[in-house]
C-alpha positions, 0 to 999 in steps of 0.5 A, a space after each residue: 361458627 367462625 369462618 375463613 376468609 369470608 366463607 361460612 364454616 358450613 359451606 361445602 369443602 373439598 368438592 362437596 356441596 352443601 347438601 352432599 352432592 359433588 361438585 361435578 353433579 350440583 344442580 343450578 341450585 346448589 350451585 347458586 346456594 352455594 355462592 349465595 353462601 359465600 360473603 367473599 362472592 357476594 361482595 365481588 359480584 355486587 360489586 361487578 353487578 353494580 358497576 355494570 348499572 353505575 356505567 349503563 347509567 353514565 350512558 343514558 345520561 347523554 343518551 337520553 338528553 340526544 334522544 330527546 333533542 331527535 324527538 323535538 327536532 323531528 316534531 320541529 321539523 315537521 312543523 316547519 316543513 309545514 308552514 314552508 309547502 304552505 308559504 310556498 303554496 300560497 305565493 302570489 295570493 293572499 292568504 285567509 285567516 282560513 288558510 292559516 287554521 287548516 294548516 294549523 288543523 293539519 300539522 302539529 302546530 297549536 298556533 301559529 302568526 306570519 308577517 310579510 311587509 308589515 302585514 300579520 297573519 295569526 290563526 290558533 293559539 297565541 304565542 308567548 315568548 318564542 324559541 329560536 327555532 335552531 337553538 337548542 330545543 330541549 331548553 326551550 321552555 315548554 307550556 303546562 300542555 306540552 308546547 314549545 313557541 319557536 321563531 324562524 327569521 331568515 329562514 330561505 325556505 319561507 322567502 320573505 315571510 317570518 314566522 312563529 309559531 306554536 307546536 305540539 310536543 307533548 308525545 315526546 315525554 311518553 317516548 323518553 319514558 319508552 326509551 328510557 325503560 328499554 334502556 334500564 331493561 337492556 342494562 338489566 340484562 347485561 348486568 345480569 349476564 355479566 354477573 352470572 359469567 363472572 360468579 361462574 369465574 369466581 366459582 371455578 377460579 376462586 370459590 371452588 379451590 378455596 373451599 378445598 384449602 379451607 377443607 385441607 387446612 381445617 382437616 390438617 388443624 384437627 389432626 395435627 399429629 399428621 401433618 404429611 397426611 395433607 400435602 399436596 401437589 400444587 396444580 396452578 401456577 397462580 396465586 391459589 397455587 403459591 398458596 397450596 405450595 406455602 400451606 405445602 411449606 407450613 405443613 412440612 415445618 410442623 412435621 419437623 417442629 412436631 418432631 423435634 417437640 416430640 423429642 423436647 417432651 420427652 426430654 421435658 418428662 426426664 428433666 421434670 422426674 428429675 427436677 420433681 426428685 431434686 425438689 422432693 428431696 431439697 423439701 426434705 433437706 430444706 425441712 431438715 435445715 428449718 427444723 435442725 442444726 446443721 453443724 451439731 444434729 441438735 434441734 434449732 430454735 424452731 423446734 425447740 419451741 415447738 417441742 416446748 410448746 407441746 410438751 407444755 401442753 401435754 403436761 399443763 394439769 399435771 400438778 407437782 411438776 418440777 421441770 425447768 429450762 436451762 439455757 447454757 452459754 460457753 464463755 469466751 469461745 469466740 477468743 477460742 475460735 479465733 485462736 484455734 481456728 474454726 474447725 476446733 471450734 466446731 470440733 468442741 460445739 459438737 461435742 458439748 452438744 453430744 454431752 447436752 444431749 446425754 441429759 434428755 431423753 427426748 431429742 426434741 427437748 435439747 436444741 442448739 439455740 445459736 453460737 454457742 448457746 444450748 436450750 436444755 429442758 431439764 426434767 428430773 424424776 420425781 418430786 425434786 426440791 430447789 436444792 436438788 435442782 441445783 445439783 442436778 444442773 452443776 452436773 450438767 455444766 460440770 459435764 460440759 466443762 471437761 476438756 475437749 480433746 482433738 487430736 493430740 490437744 485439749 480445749 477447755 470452756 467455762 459455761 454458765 446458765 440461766 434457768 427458767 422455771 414454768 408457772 402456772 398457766 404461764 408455760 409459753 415457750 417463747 416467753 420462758 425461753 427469752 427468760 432463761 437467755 436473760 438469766 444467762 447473759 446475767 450470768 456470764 456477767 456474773 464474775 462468782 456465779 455460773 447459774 441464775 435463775 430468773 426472777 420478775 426483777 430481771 424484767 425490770 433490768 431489762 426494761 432499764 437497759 431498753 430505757 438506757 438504750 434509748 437514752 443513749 440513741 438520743 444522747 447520740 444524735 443530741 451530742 451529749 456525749 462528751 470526751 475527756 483527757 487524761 495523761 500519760 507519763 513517764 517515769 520521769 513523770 513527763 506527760 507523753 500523750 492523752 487518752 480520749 475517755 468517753 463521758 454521758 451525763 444524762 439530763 435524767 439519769 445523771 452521770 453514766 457509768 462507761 462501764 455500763 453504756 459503752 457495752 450496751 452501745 456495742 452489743 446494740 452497733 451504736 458503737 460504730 457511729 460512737 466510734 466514728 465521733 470520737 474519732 473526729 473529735 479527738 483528732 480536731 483537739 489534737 490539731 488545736 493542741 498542736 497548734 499550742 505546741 503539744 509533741 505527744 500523742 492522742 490515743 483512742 479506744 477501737 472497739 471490735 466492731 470497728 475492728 472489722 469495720 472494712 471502712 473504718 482506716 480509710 475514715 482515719 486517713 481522711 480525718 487525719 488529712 482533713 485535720 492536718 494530723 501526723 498519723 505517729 500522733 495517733 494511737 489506737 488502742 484495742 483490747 485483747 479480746 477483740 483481737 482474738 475474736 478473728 485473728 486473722 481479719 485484725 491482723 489484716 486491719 492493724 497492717 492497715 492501721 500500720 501502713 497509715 503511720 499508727 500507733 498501736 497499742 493492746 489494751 487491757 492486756 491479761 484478762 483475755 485468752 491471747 496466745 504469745 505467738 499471736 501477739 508476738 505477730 501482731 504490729 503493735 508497739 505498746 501494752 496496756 496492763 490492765 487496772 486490775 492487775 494493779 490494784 493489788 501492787 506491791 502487796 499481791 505476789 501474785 499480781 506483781 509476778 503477773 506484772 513483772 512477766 508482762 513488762 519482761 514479756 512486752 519488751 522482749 518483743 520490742 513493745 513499750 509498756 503502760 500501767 492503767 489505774 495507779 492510784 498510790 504513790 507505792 503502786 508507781 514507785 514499783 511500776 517504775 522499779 519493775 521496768 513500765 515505761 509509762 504510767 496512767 491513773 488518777 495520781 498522775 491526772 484525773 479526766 478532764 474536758 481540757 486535757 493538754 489545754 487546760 495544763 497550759 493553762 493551769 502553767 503546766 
């Protein structure tokens, strides 16, 4: 068991002994046991008791060295006293060698030699070497029968006699023996005194209020509910008194700290039901969002799976199922959420999802997949042939193309699809549904077909596109790509500027078409780092041509995700001051559809664009969804028409009336006009007749890596 301060824990508390007895009725016995018991007693009369021996000690030391030199002093003097009544005795006569042994018979001298005028007397045993007799005597030297030789020279008491002589001392280590246990004795007992006196001290100063605190403290430990319960008056004034009154102190503060934590748990309880609440239900939400799609209730890629998964399952040894999984994309919607805003934009993904979901009669087989793409599994009744699923998903897509109406306006969007047909132990659900969003997306490529269905082959057009990719990180970061020029003129046929065409050629595949990479690089976001090298490419031939006298200007194509790139003016600037490039000499081309895919985030870049002294020039104008009124905001100074409204001039109505309003259009809103893709002499008569500004195209000059140098030096 632990102790307090030293004292064993079964140690008698609060005035009661060891065995029950009060403090006031214990016997000499418990009492003795009970500081016996106590580690702190012991070491304090220990320690009193053995300072006690460690002084006595210190006297005897001196004493016993005194002590000794009285004894042999007295024996001395004896002797001496001796040999001095028989000189005096013997004066006038001559003294016997008889005389000499009588006396040394009747004294304590063993031996003793006199001389006088030259005349020696000797009787007993032989002196050595002899000890001044007043020197002193506890360092002579001593023989193995206790004796000790002395000399008296000069000494008055023997007249003209000298003498040594041997004496007996050999009684004297008994009687130092004597003292010295009555010394220790005498030690012994004042120790012992002292040290009953002092744990008695200790017992009524120290042990017994100390065992009562302990006691109070242990008490107060195991009822901590209750700490007022043990306070009490403080009766000392010393230090055991500052000691009750601190404990006194700390009892009060647990009744207050026990009080105010009574209080926090009760508020901790409230705020845990409520957090448990909160938890629960933000579980239940947090479920809800995993499992659904916020925005149309549908169910989300997740479930989806699972539910395909399970229901795939279920039905694996049924035979003549003809179930599919129909994978549904809007066209354009991110052109219709930038021109009518997101709000419509949910408004119109909340109703086709309503309409998706009129097709399943399982709310777990028709999900929201992403943007604006919708997971369908389609399973007709009965044994349906091919044909008749076509049927059946021409009317789930010419469904989801009726007008959406909100408030007084109706939005309309194409969709296309993509179907997935299971096979036989093939009907994992992830694998089918990657098959269809790949049906789908060659779908929406499409420009005549509005459904696929996917086939092995579109595996291997995957694994080329993955292929294409990893040519094209590699050509990126090898610097094969290449830019080539082509002009620009005017009607007068006059070269007013360039613009900067990217090229690939492939050390395996060859020339690659633009038409395939460059949307490759922007669906994979290489064309950020694409864009930023063409970027200082152009501008570096830029600053060489106008050094070779060029006055015309450099355009680029931007792309969307530059567009958005919040980074990508302040890249221009440092360029164009790096390069000492006059920004009216570049001109950035970015097509309608990037445009509207966030009207207002690129109105806030071409302002940008626009305070940096840029051209700006809308490019592929007519194939995008591009309202008037968001074009006529927009800082550009030149339009683009698109190639394919000119291939068809001057023999296609319709392509030149599309022509004819665009250059009516453009104008009015103080925009130049520039035709891409003239090839005949027929489509620029016409161009110029109708009111293009400027024309480009391979009749006028085909792409090449010199560009305006290589004019020069063909003498142009």
């Amino acid at each position: 068991m632990k102790s307090i301060g030293g004292l064993k824990a079964d140690a008698p508390v609060e005035g009661i002994t060891g065995n029950g007895q009060p403090f006031a009725k214990r016997s000499f016995f418990d009492w003795a046991r009970q500081l016996a018991g106590c580690r702190l007693c012991r070491n304090l009369t220990a320690a009193a008791f053995l300072a006690i021996l460690v002084i006595e000690i210190a006297i005897l030391i001196p004493s016993y060295r005194n002590y000794e030199e009285d004894l042999l002093r007295h024996q001395v003097d004896v002797a001496r006293q001796a040999v001095t009544t028989f000189v005096q005795s013997a004066e006038g006569q001559e003294i016997t060698k008889s005389d000499l042994e009588s006396l040394v018979a009747s004294s304590p001298l063993t031996g003793i030699s006199l001389w006088r005028d030259g005349i020696s007397y000797e009787a007993g045993e032989v002196v050595d070497v002899p000890h001044p007799a007043a020197g002193l005597l506890r360092l002579a030297p001593r023989t193995a029968e206790g004796m000790i030789d002395l000399s008296w020279s000069d000494d008055p008491t023997l007249g003209a006699y000298q003498a040594v002589a041997r004496v007996d001392v050999g009684h004297v280590d008994s009687e130092l023996v004597a003292f010295v246990f009555r010394i220790l004795g005498l030690s012994l007992l004042i120790a012992v005194f002292v040290t009953v006196v002092t744990m008695f001290v200790v017992d009524r100063m120290m042990l017994s209020p100390l065992l009562k605190l302990r006691d109070r403290i242990a008490r107060a430990g195991d009822d901590a509910e209750n700490p007022l319960r043990y306070l009490t008056p403080a009766g000392r004034c010393d230090e055991f008194g500052e000691v009750e009154s601190a404990f006194n102190s700390t009892l009060k503060q647990n009744a207050s700290y026990l009080s105010r934590l009574q209080t926090l748990n009760k508020e901790l309880d409230r705020l845990l039901d409520d957090r448990t609440r909160t938890l629960r239900e933000t579980e239940q939400e947090l479920e809800t969002r995993t499992l659904y799609d916020q925005l149309t209730g549908l169910a989300n890629r997740n479930l989806f799976e699972e539910q395909l998964d399970r229901y795939f399952w279920e039905v694996s040894r049924e035979e003549g199922r003809k179930e599919a999984l129909l994978v549904l994309g809007l066209n354009d919607f991110q052109a219709l959420n930038g021109l009518a805003g997101h709000e419509i934009g949910d408004h119109v993904l909340q109703e086709i999802a309503r309409r998706v979901a009129r097709f399943s009669p399982d709310h777990g087989h028709v999900a929201r997949l992403g943007g604006d793409v919708f997971g369908l599994l389609v399973k007709p009744q009965g044994r349906i042939a091919s044909e008749s699923m076509d049927a059946w998903i021409s009317v789930i897509i010419e469904a989801c193309e009726e007008p959406v109406q909100v408030g007084q306006a109706q939005y309309e969007c194409e969709v296309c699809a993509g179907v997935a047909v299971p096979v036989l132990d093939a009907n994992d659900a992830r694998t089918l549904l990657s098959d269809a969003e790949i049906a789908m997306h060659r779908a929406k490529k499409s420009p005549n077909r509005k459904v696929e269905f996917f086939t092995p082959e579109f595996g291997d057009q995957i694994h080329h596109r993955h292929e294409l990719i990893r040519r094209l990180k590699s050509a990126i970061e090898n610097r094969h790509l290449q830019l080539h020029y082509q002009g620009q003129f005017d009607r007068l046929r006059r070269c007013a500027g360039y613009e900067a065409l990217l090229r690939w050629h492939d050390p395996v595949l060859g020339p690659v078409s633009p038409a395939e990479f460059i949307p490759l690089a922007e669906e994979t976001g290489l064309i950020v780092g694409i864009g930023d090298w063409v970027l200082e490419e152009s501008v570096a031939t830029l600053r060489q041509w106008v050094d070779q006298g060029f006055t015309g200007r450099m355009a680029i194509n931007v792309s969307a995700l530059q567009l958005h790139d919040e980074g990508f003016a302040d890249r221009i600037a440092h360029q164009l001051a790096y390069f000492g490039v006059s920004a009216d000499q570049l001109e950035l081309e970015i097509t309608e559809t990037a445009l509207m895919a966030d009207v207002e985030r690129a109105m806030a870049t071409l302002n940008r664009f626009r305070e940096l002294g840029l051209a700006l020039a809308v490019d592929d104008f007519g194939t995008g969804y591009s309202s008037l009124a968001y074009l006529k905001a927009l800082p550009v100074s030149r339009i683009k028409i698109d190639r394919t409204f000119v291939t068809g001039l001057p023999e296609n109505a319709q392509d030149a009336a599309l022509c004819r309003t665009i250059i009516s259009m453009a104008h009015s809103m103080g925009c130049d006009v520039i035709a891409e893709g003239v090839e005949t002499e027929d489509q620029a008569s016409w161009l110029a007749l109708a009111g293009s500004d400027e024309m480009q195209g391979f009749l006028l000059d085909r792409p090449e890596p010199g560009g305006f140098l290589a004019g020069q030096n063909d003498g142009g």
